[in-house]
C-alpha positions in Angstrom: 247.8 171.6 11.9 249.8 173.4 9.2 252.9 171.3 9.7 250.1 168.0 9.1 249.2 169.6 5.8 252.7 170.4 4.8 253.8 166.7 5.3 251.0 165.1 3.4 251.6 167.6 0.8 255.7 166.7 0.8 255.1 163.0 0.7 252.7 163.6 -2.2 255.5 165.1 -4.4 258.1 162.3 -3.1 255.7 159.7 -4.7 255.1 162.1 -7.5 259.1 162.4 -8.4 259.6 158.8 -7.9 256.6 157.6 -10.5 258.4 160.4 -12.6 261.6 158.8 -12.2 260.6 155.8 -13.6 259.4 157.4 -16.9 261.4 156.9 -19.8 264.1 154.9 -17.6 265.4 152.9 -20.2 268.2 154.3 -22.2 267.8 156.2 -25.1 270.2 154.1 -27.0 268.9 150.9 -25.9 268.1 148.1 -27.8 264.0 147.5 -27.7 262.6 144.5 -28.9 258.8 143.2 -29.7 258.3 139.5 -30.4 256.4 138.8 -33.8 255.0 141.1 -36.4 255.6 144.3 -34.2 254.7 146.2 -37.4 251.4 145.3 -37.8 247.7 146.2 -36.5 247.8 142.5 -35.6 250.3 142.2 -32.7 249.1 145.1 -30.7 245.1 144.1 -31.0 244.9 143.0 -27.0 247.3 145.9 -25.7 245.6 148.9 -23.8 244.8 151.4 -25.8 244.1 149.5 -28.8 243.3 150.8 -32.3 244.6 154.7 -30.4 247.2 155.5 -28.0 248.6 152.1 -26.6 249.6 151.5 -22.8 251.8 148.8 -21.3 253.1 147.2 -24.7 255.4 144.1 -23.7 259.2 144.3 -24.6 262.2 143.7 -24.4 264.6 146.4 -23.5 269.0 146.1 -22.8 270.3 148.1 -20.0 272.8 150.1 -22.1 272.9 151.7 -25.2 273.1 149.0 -28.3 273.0 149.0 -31.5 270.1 147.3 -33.6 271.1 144.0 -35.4 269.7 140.6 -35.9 272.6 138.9 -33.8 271.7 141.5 -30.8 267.9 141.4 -31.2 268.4 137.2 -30.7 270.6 137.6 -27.8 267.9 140.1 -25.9 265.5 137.4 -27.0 267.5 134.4 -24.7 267.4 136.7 -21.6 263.6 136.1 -21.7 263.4 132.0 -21.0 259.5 132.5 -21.0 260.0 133.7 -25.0 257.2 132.0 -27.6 258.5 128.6 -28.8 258.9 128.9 -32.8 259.0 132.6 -32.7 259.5 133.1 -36.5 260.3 137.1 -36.4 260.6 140.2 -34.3 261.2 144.1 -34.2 264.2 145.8 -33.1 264.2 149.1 -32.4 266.3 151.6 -30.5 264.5 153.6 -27.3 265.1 157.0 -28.8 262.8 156.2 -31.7 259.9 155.4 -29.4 260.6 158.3 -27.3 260.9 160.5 -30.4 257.1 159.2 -31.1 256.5 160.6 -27.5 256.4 157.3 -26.0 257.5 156.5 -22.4 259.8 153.3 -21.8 260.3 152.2 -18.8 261.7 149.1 -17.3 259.8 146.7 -15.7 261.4 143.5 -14.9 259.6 140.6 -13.9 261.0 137.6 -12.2 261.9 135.3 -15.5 262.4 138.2 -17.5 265.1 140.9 -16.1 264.9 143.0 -19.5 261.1 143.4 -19.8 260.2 146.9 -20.2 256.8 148.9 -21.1 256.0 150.8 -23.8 253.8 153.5 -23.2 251.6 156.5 -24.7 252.2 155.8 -28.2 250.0 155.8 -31.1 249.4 152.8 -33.3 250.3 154.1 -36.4 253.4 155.2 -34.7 254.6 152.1 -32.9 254.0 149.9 -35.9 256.3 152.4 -38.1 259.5 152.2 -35.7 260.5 148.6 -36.1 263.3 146.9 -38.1 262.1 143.3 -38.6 264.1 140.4 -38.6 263.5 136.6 -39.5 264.6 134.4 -36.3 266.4 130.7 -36.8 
């Protein structure tokens, strides 16, 4: 009977460590980017969390560290053929300055999008203040 409780108490921890694990998975250094006016009350008004601490906030995130321009924010944007049509702006950001907010990124690819991430456990006022905006062609 111990041994039962020991098991179920070890596979608890394995799922435990690998939800962990997939905390803040992205990069610090990675290139983030939000389609739209990522620095307003505006594009965050459906997210989870919304006016406080918002959950699950769509992105785009590279694989490996990046630097933040508007020729690299456009590229991340063609990896995602399901991207709006006339997308007039978006925010660039690197990972370490959501993380520095306390936010969690994590990947989360989905099957037309590769570089889709999350961004997680972050304030409003926070997320709005961390983007570099750039006008798109």
């Amino acid at each position: 009977m111990k041994h039962k409780y020991m098991f179920v108490i070890a596979a608890g921890m394995l799922v435990s460590a690998q939800g962990f694990a997939k905390v803040n998975d992205v990069p610090k250094g990675a290139l983030v980017v939000r389609y739209g006016a990522a620095n307003t009350d505006a594009n965050y008004a459906t997210q989870d969390g919304y006016p406080g601490r918002l959950q699950n906030v769509s992105a785009l995130c590279t694989k490996t560290v990046s630097g933040v321009d508007k020729a690299k924010v456009e590229a991340l944007i063609a990896t995602d053929p399901g991207h709006p049509v006339g997308l007039k702006q978006a925010g660039g950001t690197n990972a370490s300055t959501l993380v520095n907010k306390n936010a969690t990124v994590s990947t989360d690819p989905l099957p037309n999008s590769p570089n889709h991430c999350l961004i997680s456990n972050i304030e409003l006022k926070n997320i709005k203040g961390a983007w570099q905006m750039f006008a798109l062609n």
